[in-house]
C-alpha positions as CSV (number, residue, x, y, z in Angstrom):
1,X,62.9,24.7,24.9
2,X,60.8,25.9,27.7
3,X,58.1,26.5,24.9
4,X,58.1,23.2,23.6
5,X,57.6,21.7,27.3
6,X,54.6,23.9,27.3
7,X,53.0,22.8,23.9
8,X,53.8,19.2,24.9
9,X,51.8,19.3,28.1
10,X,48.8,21.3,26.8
11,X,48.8,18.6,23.9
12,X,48.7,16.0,26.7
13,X,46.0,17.7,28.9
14,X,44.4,17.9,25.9
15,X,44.3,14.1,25.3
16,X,43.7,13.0,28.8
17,X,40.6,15.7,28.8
18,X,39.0,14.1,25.8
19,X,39.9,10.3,26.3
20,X,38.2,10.7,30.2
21,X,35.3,12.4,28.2
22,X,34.7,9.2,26.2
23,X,35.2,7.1,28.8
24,X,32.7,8.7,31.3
25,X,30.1,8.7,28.4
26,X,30.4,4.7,27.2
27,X,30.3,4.3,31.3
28,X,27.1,7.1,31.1
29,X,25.2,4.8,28.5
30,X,25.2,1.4,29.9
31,X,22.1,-0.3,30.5
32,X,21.7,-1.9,33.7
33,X,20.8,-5.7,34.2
34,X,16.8,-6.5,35.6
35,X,18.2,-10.0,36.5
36,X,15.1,-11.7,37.2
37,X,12.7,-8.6,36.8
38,X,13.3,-9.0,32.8
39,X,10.2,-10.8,32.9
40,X,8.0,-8.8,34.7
41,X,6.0,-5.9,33.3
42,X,4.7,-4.9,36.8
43,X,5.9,-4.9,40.1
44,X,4.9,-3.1,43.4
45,X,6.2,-3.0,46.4
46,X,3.0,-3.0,48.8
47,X,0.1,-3.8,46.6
48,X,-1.2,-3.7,42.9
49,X,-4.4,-2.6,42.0
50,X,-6.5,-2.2,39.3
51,X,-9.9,-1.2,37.3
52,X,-11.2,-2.1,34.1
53,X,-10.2,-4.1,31.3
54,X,-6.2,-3.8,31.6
55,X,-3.7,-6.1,29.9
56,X,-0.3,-7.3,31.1
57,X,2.0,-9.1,28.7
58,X,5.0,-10.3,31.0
59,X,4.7,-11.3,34.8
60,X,2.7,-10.0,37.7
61,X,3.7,-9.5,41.1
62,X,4.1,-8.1,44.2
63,X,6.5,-8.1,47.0
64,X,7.0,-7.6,50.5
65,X,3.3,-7.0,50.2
66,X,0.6,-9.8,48.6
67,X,-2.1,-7.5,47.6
68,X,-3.0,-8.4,44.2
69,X,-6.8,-7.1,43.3
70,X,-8.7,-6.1,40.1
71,X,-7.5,-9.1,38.0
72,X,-10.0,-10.0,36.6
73,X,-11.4,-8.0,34.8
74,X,-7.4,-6.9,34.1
75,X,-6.0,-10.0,32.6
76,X,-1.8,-11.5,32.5
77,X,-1.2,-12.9,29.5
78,X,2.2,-14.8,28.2
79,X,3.5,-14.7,31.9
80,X,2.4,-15.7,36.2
81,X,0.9,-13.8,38.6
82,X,3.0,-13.8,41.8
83,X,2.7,-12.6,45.3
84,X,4.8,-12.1,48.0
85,X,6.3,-15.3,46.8
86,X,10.5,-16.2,46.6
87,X,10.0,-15.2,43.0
88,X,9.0,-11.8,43.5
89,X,11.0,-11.2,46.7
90,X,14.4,-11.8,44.1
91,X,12.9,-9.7,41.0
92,X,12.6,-6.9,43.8
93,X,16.4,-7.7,44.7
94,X,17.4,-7.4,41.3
95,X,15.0,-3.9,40.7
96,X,16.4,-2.3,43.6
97,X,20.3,-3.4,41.6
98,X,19.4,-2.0,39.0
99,X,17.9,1.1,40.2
100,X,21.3,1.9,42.0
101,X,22.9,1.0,39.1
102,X,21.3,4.0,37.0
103,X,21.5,6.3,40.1
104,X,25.4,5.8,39.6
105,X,26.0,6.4,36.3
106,X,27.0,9.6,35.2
107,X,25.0,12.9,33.4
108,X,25.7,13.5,29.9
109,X,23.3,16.6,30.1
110,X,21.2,18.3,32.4
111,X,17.9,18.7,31.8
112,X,16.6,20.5,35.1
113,X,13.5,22.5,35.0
114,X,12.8,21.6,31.7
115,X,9.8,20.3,30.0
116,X,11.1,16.7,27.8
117,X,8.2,17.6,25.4
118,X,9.1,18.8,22.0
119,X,12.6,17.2,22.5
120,X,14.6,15.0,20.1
121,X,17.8,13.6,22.3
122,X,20.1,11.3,20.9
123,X,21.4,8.6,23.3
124,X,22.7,9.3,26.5
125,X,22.2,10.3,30.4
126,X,19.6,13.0,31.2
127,X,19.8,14.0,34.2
128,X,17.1,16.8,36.9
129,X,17.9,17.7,40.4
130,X,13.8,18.1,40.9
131,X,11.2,16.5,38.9
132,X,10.4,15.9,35.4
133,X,7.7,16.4,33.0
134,X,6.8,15.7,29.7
135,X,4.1,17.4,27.8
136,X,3.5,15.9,24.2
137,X,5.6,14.3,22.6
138,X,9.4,13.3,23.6
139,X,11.6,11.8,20.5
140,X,14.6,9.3,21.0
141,X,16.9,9.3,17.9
142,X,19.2,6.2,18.1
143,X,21.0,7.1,14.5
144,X,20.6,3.7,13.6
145,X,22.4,2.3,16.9
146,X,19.9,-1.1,18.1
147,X,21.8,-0.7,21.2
148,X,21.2,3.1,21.8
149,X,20.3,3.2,25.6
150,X,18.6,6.7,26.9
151,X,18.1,7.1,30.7
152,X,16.4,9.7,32.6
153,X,17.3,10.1,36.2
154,X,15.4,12.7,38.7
155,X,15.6,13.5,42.1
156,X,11.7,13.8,42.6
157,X,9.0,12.4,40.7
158,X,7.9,12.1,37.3
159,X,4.8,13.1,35.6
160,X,3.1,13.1,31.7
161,X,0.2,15.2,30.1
162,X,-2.7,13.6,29.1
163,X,-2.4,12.4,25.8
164,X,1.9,12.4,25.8
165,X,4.2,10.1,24.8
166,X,7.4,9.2,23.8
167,X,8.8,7.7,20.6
168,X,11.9,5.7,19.7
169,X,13.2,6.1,16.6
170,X,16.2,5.3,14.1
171,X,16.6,1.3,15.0
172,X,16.0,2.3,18.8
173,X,14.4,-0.3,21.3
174,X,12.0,0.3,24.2
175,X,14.1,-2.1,26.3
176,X,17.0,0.1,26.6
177,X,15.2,3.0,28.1
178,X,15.3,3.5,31.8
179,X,13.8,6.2,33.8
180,X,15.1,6.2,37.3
181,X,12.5,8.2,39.2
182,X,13.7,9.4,43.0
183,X,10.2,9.3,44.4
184,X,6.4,8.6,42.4
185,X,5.6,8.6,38.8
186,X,2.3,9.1,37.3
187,X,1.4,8.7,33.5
188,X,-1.6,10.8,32.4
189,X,-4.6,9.3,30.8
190,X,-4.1,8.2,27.0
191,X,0.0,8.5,27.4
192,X,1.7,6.1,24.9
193,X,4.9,5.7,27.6
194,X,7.9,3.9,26.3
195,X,10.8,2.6,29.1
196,X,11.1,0.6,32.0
197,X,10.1,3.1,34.7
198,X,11.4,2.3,38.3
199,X,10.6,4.2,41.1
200,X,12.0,4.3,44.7
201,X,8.2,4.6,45.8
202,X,4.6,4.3,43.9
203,X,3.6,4.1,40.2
204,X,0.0,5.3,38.8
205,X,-1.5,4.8,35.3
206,X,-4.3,6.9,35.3
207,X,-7.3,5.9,32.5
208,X,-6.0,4.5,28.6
209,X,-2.6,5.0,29.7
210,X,-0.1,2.4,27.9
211,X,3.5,1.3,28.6
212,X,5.9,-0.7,26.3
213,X,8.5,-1.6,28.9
214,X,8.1,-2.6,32.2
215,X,6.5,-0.9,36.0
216,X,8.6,-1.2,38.6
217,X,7.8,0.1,42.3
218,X,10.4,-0.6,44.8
219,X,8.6,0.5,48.2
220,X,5.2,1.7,46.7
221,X,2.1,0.6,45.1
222,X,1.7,0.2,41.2
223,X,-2.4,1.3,40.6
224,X,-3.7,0.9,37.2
225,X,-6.8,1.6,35.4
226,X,-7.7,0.4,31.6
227,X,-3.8,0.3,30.8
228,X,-2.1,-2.1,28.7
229,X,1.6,-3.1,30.1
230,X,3.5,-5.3,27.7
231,X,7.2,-6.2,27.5
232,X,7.5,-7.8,24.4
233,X,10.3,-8.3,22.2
234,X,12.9,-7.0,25.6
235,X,15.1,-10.1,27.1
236,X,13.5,-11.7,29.4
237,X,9.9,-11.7,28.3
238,X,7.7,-14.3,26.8
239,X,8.8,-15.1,22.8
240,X,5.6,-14.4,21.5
241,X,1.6,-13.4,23.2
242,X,0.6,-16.8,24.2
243,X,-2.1,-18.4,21.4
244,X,-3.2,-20.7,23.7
245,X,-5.7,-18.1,25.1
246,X,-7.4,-18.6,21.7
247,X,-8.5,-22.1,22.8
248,X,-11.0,-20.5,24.7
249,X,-12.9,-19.7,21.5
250,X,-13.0,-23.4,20.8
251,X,-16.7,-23.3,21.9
252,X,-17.1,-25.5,19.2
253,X,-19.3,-27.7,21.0
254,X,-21.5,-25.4,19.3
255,X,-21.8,-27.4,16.5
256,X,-23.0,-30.4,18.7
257,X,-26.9,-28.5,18.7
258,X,-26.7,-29.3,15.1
259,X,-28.2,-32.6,15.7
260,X,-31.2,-31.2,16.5
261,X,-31.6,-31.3,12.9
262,X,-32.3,-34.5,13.1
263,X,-36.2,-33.8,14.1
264,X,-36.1,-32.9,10.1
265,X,-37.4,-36.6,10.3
266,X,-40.6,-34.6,9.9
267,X,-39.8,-34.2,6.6
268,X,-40.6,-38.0,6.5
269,X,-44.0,-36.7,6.3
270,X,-43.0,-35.7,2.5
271,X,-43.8,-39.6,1.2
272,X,-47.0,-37.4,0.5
273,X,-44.2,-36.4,-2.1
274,X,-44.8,-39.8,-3.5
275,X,-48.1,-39.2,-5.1
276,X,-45.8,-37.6,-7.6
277,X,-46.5,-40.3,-9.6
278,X,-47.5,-38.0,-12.3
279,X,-43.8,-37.2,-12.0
280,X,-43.1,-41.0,-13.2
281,X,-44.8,-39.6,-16.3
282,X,-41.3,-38.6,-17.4
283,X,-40.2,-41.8,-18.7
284,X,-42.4,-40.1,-21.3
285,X,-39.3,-37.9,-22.2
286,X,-37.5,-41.1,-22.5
287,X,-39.1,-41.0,-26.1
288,X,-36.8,-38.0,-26.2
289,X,-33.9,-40.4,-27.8
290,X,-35.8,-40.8,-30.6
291,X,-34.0,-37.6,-32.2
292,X,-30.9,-39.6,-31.6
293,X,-29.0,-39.1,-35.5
294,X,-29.3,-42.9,-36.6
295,X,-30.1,-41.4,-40.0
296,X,-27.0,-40.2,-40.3
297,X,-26.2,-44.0,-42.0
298,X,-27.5,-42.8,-44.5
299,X,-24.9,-40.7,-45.5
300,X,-22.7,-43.7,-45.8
301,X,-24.8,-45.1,-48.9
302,X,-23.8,-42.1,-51.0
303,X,-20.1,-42.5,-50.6
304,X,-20.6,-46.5,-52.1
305,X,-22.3,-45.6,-55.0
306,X,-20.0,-43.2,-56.0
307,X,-16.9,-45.7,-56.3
308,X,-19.1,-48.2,-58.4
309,X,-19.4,-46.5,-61.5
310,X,-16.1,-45.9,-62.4
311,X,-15.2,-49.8,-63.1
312,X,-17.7,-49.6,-66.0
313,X,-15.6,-47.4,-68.3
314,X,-12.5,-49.5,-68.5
315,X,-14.2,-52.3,-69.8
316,X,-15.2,-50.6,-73.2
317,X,-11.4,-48.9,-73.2
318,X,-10.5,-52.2,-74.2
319,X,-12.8,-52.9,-77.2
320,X,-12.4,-56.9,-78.5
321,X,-9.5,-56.9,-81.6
322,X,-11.0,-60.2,-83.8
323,X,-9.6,-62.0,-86.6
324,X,-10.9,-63.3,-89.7
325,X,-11.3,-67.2,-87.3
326,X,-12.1,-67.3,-83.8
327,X,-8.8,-67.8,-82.2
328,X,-7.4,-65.2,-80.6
329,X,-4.6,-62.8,-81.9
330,X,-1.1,-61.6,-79.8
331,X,-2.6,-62.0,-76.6
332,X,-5.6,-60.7,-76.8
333,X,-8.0,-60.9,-73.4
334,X,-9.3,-64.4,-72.7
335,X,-13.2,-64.0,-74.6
336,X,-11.4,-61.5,-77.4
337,X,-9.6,-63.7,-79.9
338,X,-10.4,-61.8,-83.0
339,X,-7.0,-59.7,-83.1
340,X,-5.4,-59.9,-86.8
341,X,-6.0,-56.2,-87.7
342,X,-3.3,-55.6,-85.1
343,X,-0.7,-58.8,-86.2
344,X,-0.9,-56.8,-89.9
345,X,-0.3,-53.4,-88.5
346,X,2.9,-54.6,-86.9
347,X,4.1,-56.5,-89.8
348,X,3.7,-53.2,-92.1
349,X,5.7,-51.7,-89.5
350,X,8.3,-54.3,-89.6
351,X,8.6,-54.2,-93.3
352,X,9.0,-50.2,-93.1
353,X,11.8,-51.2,-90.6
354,X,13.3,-53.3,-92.5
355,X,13.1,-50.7,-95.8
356,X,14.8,-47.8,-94.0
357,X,17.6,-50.0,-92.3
358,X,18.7,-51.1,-96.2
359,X,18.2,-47.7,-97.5
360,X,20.8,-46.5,-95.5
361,X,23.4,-49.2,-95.8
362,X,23.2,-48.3,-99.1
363,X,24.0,-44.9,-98.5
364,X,26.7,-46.1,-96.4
365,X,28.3,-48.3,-99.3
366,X,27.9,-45.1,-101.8
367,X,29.9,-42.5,-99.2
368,X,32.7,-45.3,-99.2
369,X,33.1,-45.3,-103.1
């Protein structure tokens, strides 16, 4: 009895042990809500700076501080610029959320001291008491999951090799990764970084560095320097790169120098042209329709004559039958009435007629006998 007790409460601890385990990690892998920094692709806390051509595709802003500089030449496209304005003050509201949100959540595996590089994790909650750094290249496998979500926590900062990067594969989304970094990160030059980083302080993009997710400093500065920062395709971001930056190619006033061709007028000059009169020497090659096949008529002739001569043989297949006077005989053709050969050769016939029909009545009258 006692043993039965015993297997009943291991099978229970059992249960508890695992059902707790699956509940900590669907709690572990929830992705927290930007709120109203969805549409921003970068957001610093003090100031924002920038060199060279960089490109943001989502909002710009800044907040408590308003220092917004190197834009242009950097460029926003598909979203506003705002400083230290009641926009930015609430996306920083919802970044510092969300950032305690992630800090919350619990590990799924420890990842302290080492290097992410090399690394194919499936989704879940990677957690480092210190820093992190990636070296190469970092693989996220969501097994076909679209709502896979991998976050990175770390006590310090974070930090990438020049030319590193990370890759999402299997159905994954950039959106729903988060990297919750406890101090500064800084992406080396050339990275390809995927993720929405935010940081408790600053975030640097040194030289060709590019992000697919968003740049969030809480307290810090976000610097930046040839980068190209776009959130498309996550919630909150812009449907599609606004075209509407093409109409600036619409220099097609371009076109409007074309009437300078009219000073062609000069060809005017050409009525020079019309001593050509030699030219009106063509009408010589109107002569040209002599060969026009008006012979051919004459084909037409040949056909006629052809039908013509065959009336002339049925007039002698009829050859005038005359009689001893000059009235015609049994019909004989109007012109023809010379016919009493024929009247005998029918009356012979008769008689012959007449000669076989008795012969064989007689015959007849003998059989009866």
């Amino acid at each position: 009895m006692r043993i039965n007790n015993l297997l009943l409460t291991i099978a229970l601890s059992l249960l508890i042990t695992i059902t707790a385990a699956f509940a900590v990690g669907a709690i572990a892998q929830t992705a927290p809500g930007l709120g109203s920094a969805a549409s921003f692709a970068v957001l610093g806390g003090t100031t924002v700076t920038n060199t060279g051509p960089t490109t943001i595709f989502g909002d710009l802003g800044v907040s408590p501080g308003s220092a917004i500089t190197g834009f242009p030449p950097g460029s926003v496209t598909g979203g506003a610029t705002h400083a230290a304005d009641a926009v930015a003050l609430q996306a920083q509201s919802d970044v510092t959320t969300a950032y305690l949100a992630l800090a919350g959540q619990a590990c799924t595996a420890d990842v302290t001291g080492q290097d992410l590089g090399g690394k194919t994790l499936i989704e879940g909650v990677y957690c480092s008491t210190s820093s992190s750094q990636l070296t190469g290249t970092l693989t996220l496998d969501a097994q076909g999951n679209a709502d896979a979500v991998f976050i990175f926590k770390m006590v310090s900062k974070l930090t990438t090799a020049s030319a590193s990067s990370v890759l999402v594969i299997n159905g994954g989304t950039a959106c729903n990764v988060f990297w919750q970094v406890g101090s500064s990160a800084t992406l080396g030059t050339t990275t390809q970084f995927v993720g929405n980083i935010l940081a408790l302080t600053s975030i640097a993009l040194q030289n060709g560095a590019s992000v697919s997710g968003s740049v969030l400093a809480r307290n810090g500065a976000v610097t930046m320097d040839n980068n190209n920062v776009s959130i498309l395709g996550c919630p909150g971001a812009p449907a599609t790169p606004s075209v509407t930056a093409t109409p600036t190619g619409t220099p097609s006033p371009t076109p409007t120098p074309t009437p300078t061709v009219t000073g062609t007028p000069t060809v005017t000059g050409t009525p020079t042209a019309t001593g050509t009169p030699p030219a009106t020497g063509t009408p010589a090659k109107t002569a040209t329709p002599t060969p026009t096949l008006t012979p051919v008529p004459t084909e037409t002739p040949t056909v006629t004559p052809t039908a013509s001569p065959t009336p002339p043989p049925a007039t002698p297949s009829a050859p005038p039958i005359t009689g001893g006077g000059s009235t015609p005989i049994l019909g004989a053709g109007a012109g023809e009435g010379h016919g009493w050969p024929l009247a005998m050769i029918v009356l012979g016939l008769l008689g012959i007629a007449a000669g076989v029909g008795l012969a064989t009545r007689s015959e007849v009258n003998m059989i009866d006998r």
